[in-house]
C-alpha positions, 0 to 999 in steps of 0.5 A, a space after each residue: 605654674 598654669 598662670 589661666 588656671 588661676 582665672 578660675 582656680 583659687 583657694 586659701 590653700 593655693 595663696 599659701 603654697 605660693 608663699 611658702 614657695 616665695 619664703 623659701 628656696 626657688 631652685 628652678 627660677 631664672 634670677 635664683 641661678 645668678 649671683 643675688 649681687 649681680 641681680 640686685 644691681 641688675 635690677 636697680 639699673 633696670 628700674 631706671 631705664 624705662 624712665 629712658 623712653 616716651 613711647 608706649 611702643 618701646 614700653 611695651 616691648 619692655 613690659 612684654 619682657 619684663 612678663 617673660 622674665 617673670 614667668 622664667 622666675 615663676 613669680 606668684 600668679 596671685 601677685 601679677 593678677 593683683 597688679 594687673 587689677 590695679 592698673 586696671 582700675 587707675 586706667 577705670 577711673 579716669 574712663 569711667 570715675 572723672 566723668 561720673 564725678 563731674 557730671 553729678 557736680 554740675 547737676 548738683 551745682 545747678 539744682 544748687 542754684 535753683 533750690 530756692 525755686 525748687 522750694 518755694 514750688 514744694 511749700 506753696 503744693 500748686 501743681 502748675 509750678 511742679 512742671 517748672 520743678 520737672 523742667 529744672 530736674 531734667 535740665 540738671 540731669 541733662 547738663 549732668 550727662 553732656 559734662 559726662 560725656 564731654 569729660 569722658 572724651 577728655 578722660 579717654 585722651 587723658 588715659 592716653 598721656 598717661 599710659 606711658 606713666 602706667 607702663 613704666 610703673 608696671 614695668 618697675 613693679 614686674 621686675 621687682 616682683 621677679 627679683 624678689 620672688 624668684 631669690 631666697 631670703 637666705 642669698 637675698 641677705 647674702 647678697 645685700 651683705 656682701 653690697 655693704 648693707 647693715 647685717 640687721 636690716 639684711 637679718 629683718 629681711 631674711 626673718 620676715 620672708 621666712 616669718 610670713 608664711 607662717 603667720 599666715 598659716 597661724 591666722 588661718 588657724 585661728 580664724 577657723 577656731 574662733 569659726 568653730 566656737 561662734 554662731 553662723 547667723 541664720 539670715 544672711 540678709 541682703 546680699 549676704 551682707 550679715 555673714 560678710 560683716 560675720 565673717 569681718 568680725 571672726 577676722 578682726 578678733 583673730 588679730 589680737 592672738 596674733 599680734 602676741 603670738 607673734 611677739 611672744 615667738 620674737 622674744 624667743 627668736 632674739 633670747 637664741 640668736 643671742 645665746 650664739 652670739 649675734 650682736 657679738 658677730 655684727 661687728 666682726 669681719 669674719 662672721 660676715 665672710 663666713 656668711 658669704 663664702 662661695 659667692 662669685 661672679 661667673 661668665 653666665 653672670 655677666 652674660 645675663 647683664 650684658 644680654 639685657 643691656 643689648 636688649 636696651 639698646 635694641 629697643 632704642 635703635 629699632 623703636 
């Protein structure tokens, strides 16, 4: 997986590829090879450690781990990339948004209490009392920009104290996107079986992997139909904003075949499923050892999570 080619490289086709890959088997990935018990409960004592450290050092050194690990699981570059901006844009806000806002409140609020000046001097159109209309204008303004900038200062500090907050978020959601992405749903449910969790929401798991991609291909495939029997407008308007709003009503109207289809193919998966009898083998012992037969704990295994806890343990003794 070529993670800068996805910079300049996208495409529908791409998107789906990633998930049928994710839907089904990744036989290469790192967490595919492990028992998914010993992965699930690595990863649970995992998300609880970064909440271990305060320094950004350490954080980073985790995070930096943490993308190692996900490029091992060759999780989806489309899922990181999503990440990455919105951690971005929380950090954008505080920079750029809180200084933006509070310098137009305090303009606002002085204009706001000057409006009766500021009307008067429109109603009685002498042109002396413009210049006072001016001078309130730019004072309004100038207050604006120096509570901008006064605040983008304490934006900038405030980015600073909750970086480590940010780190830990990011380092929690690499590692759920590793765990998730690089293990089948089939030993996903196996694995969550074998842990003690209901087989029905272990089942909803598995068929919603397995679902997904197809939905996707099945809505790609209506919105291109609904595109064949409709009329692309002919003036796209400013900024192409008519072809956009085309393009949002094609989207919202494919919907609708969705949702039916995709009830109608649940009522078929449930009249099957229990033709062999799943609500029958919910209750009994055997079927769930059947299900999960040949899972076994091996040194590599416990290798890995013994590795990992060194690692922790480095990382506090050396930052």
């Amino acid at each position: 997986m070529k993670y800068v080619d996805a910079v300049t490289d996208i495409s529908i086709a791409d998107i789906k590829v990633d998930l049928m890959r994710t839907a089904y088997d990744n036989d290469r990935a790192l967490l595919n090879t492990f028992d998914p018990r010993v992965v699930l409960v690595w990863s649970v004592l995992f998300m609880i450690v970064p909440w271990l450290f305060y320094d950004p050092l350490p954080l980073a050194i985790l995070l930096g781990a943490a993308f190692v690990l996900a490029a091992l699981s060759q999780v989806s570059k489309y899922l990181l990339a999503l990440l990455l901006f919105g951690q971005i844009t929380n950090i954008g806000f505080f920079v750029v948004m809180v200084p933006a806002m509070g310098g137009a409140i305090q303009a606002a609020g002085y204009l706001g209490d000057n409006t009766g000046r500021v009307t008067e001097a429109i109603a009685t159109l002498d042109p002396a009392v413009f210049g006072e209309v001016w001078s309130i204008v730019a004072t309004a303004t100038g207050r604006g920009i120096r509570t901008a900038t006064t605040s983008q200062s304490v934006g900038i500090d405030a980015v600073g104290a909750v970086v480590p907050f940010f780190l830990k978020l990011t380092i929690i959601s690499v590692i759920s996107l590793a765990v998730f992405s690089a293990m089948s749903p089939q030993k996903l449910s196996k694995g969550m079986l074998r842990l003690g969790v209901p087989r029905q929401l272990t089942f909803a798991i598995a068929y919603g992997y397995r679902m997904m991609p197809l939905l996707v291909e099945e809505y790609h495939a209506l919105v291109n139909s609904f595109r064949l029997r409709s009329e692309v407008p002919e003036k796209t308007g400013f900024l192409k904003w008519r072809y956009f709003y085309y393009l949002l009503k094609l989207s919202v109207k494919a919907f609708y075949p969705l949702i039916f289809n995709v009830a109608k193919r649940a009522r078929v998966t449930v009249e099957a499923m229990e033709t062999k009898g799943f609500s029958r083998s919910l209750g009994d012992e055997r079927s769930r050892a059947l299900r999960t037969e040949g899972m076994m704990v091996r040194t590599r295994d416990v290798s890995f999570v013994f590795g990992s806890l060194l690692f922790i343990a480095a990382v506090w003794a050396f930052t």
